[in-house]
C-alpha positions in Angstrom: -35.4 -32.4 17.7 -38.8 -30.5 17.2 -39.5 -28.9 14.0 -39.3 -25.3 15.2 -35.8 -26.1 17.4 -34.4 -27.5 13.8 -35.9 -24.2 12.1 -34.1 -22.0 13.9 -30.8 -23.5 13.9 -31.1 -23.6 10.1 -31.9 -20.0 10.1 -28.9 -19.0 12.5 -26.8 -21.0 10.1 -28.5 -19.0 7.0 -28.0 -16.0 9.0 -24.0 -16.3 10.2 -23.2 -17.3 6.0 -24.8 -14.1 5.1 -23.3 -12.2 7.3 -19.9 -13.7 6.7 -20.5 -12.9 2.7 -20.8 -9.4 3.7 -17.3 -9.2 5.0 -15.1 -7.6 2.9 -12.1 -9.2 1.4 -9.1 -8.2 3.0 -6.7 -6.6 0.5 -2.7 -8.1 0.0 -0.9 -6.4 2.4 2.3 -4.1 2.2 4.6 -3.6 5.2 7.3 -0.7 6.0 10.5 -2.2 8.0 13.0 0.2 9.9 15.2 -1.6 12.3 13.0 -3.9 14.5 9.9 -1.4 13.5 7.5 -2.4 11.0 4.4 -1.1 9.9 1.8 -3.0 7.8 -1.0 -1.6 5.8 -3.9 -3.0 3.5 -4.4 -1.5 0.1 -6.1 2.5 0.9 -9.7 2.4 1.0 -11.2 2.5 -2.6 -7.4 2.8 -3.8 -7.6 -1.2 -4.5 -10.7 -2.6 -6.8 -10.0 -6.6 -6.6 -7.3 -7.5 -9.4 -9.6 -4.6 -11.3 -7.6 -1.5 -13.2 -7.8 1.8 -11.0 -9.7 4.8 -13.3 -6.9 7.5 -13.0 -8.4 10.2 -10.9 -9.4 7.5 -8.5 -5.5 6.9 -9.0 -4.7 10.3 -8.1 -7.0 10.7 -5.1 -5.1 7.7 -3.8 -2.1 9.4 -4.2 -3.2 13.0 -2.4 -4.7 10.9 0.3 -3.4 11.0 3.8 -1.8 8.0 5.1 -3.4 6.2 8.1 0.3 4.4 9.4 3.6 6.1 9.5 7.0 5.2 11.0 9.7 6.6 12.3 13.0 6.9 10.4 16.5 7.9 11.2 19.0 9.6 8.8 20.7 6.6 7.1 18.8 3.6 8.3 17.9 0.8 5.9 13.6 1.1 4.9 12.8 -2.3 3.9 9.4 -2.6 1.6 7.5 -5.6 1.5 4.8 -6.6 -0.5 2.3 -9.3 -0.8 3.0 -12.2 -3.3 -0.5 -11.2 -5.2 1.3 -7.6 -5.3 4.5 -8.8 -6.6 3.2 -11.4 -9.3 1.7 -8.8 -10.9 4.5 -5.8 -10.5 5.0 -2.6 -8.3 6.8 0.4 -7.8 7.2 2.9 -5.1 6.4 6.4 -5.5 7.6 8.9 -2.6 5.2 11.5 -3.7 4.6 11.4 -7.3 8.7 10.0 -8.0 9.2 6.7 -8.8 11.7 5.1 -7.1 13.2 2.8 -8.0 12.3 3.6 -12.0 13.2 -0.5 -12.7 10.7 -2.9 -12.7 9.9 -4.9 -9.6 7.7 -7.4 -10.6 8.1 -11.2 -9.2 10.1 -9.4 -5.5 8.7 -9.4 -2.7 11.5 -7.1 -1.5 13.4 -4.0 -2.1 15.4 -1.6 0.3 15.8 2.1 0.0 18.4 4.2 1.9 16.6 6.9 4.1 19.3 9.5 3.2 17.9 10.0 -0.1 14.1 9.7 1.1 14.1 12.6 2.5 15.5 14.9 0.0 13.0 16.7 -2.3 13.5 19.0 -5.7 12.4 22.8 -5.6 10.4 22.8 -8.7 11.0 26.4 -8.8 14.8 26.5 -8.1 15.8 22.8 -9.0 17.6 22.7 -5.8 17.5 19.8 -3.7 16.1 20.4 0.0 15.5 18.4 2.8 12.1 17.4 4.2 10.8 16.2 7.7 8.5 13.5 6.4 7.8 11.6 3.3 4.7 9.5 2.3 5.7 6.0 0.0 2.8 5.0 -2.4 3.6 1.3 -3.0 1.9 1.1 -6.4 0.9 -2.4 -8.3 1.5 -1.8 -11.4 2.6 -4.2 -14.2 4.0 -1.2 -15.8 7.8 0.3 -14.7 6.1 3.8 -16.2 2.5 2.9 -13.7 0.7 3.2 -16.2 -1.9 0.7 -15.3 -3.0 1.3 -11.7 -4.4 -1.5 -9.9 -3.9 -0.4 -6.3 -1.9 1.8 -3.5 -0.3 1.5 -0.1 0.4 4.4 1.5 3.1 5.0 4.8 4.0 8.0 6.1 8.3 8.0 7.4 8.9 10.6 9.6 12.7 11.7 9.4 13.9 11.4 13.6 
């Protein structure tokens, strides 16, 4: 092999490892399961820093964001929320809006299942009536914290009542 043939194979090799530690690293994923339908979602972009506490108005620009995936949901089914075992290991919650639900701790699942009836039902701050709503967005939160406290990243997937 000539010099310059061996030159430029090491320099296509230096060239494809830079460009590969470019790439970003993909975020633990969260999926969204109605029926046979699922939807699955990387953290929101800037909403996940690497294992690195969220500042909180990054936190609440996450939260007023507009979800990319939604799915659609009818009245009663089963939505079945999976996270990543990164996400879970740590802790999470879901938040449909700025509500937690549920207000336990889910650290160490994977899982949890929420009934749609309730989903979409929202309280008239101004009446304290409870009305129903068309769509919902669910912030899957990691959070060690049951209160989320300590923000470390956020899912976000629209359900759209059928």
């Amino acid at each position: 092999m000539s010099i310059r043939r061996a030159a430029t194979t090491i320099g296509a090799i230096s060239l494809g490892l830079v460009a590969l530690s470019a790439c970003d690293k993909p975020t633990p994923l969260a999926t969204v399961t109605v029926g046979s339908r699922s939807v699955t979602a990387e953290a929101f972009p800037k909403c996940y820093a690497n294992g690195a506490k969220l500042p909180s108005t990054i936190f609440r620009s996450c939260l007023e964001a507009a979800p990319k995936h939604h799915l659609t949901v009818g009245y009663g089914d089963t939505v079945r929320v999976g996270v990543d075992p990164k996400i879970a290991n740590k802790g999470w919650l879901i938040a449909n809006g700025t509500t937690l639900n549920p207000p336990q701790d889910l650290k160490g699942k994977t899982y949890w299942t929420l009934d749609s009836t309730t989903l979409f039902e929202q309280q008239d701050p101004q009446t304290g009536q409870t009305v129903p709503v068309n769509e919902v967005t669910l912030n899957i939160v990691e959070s060690p914290d049951p209160a989320g406290s300590d923000i470390f990243g956020v899912w976000k997937i629209k359900l759209v009542k059928s």
